[in-house]
C-alpha positions as CSV (number, residue, x, y, z in Angstrom):
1,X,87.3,-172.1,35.7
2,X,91.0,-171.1,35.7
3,X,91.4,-167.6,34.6
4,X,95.2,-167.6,35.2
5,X,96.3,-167.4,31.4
6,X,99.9,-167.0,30.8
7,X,100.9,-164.6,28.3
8,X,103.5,-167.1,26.2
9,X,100.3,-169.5,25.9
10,X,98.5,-167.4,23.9
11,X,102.2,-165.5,22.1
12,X,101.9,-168.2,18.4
13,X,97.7,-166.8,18.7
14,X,98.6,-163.0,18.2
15,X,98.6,-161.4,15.0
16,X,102.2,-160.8,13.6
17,X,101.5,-158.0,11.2
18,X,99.8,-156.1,13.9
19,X,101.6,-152.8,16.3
20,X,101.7,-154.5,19.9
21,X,101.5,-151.9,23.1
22,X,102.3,-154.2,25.9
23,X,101.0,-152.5,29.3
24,X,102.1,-153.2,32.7
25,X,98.6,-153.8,35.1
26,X,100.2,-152.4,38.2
27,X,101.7,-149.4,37.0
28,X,100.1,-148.6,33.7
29,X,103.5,-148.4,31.8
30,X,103.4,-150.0,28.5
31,X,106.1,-150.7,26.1
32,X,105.3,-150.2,22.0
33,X,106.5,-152.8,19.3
34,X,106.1,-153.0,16.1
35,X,105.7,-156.9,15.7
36,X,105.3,-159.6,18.6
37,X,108.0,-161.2,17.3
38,X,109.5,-158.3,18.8
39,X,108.2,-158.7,22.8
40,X,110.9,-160.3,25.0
41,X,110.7,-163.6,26.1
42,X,110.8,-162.0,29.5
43,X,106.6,-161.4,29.6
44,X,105.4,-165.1,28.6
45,X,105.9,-165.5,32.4
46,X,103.2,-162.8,33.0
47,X,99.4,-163.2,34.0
48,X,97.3,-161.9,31.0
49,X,94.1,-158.9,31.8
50,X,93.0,-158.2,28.8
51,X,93.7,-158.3,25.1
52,X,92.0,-154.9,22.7
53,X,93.1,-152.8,19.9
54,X,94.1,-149.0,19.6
55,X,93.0,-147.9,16.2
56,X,94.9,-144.6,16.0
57,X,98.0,-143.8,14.5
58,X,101.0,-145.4,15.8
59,X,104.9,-145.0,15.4
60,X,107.3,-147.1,16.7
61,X,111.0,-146.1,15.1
62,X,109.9,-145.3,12.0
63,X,107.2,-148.1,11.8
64,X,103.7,-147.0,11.3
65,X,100.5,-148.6,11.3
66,X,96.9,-147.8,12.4
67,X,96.1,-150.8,14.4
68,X,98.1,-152.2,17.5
69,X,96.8,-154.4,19.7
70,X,97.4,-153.6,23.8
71,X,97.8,-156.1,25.6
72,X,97.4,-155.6,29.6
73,X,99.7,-158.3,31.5
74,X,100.8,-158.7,35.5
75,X,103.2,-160.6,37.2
76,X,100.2,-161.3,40.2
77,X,97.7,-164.4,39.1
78,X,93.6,-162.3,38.3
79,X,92.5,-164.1,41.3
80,X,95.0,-161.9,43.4
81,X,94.9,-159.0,41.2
């Protein structure tokens, strides 16, 4: 079973109404938008870990909602991770 997903495979999947936290595996930096039309092209290249949702408040230049979804990505394939 391949568990090497890519994150621009799944991109058209995720919710475009939805907050988006996009965190960085290796160093635990993330990166907040408010839509995913808004994550740069640059991270469809990256590995997806994991996929949840932060139900708390959150604020993104002026934008506020009370869901986002994080979404934990790496540049390394999980089988090297």
């Amino acid at each position: 079973m391949n568990n090497n997903i890519k994150f621009g495979e799944i991109r058209e999947f995720i919710s475009r109404v939805d907050g988006i936290s996009i965190c960085i595996k290796e160093t635990l930096n993330y990166e907040l938008y408010n839509f995913i039309s808004e994550v740069p092209e640059k991270y469809d290249g990256y590995y997806l870990y994991g996929i949840g949702a932060l139900n708390e408040p959150f604020e993104n230049n002026g934008y506020k909602t009370h869901l986002a979804l994080e979404i934990m990505i790496s540049d390394k394939p999980r089988d090297e991770g």
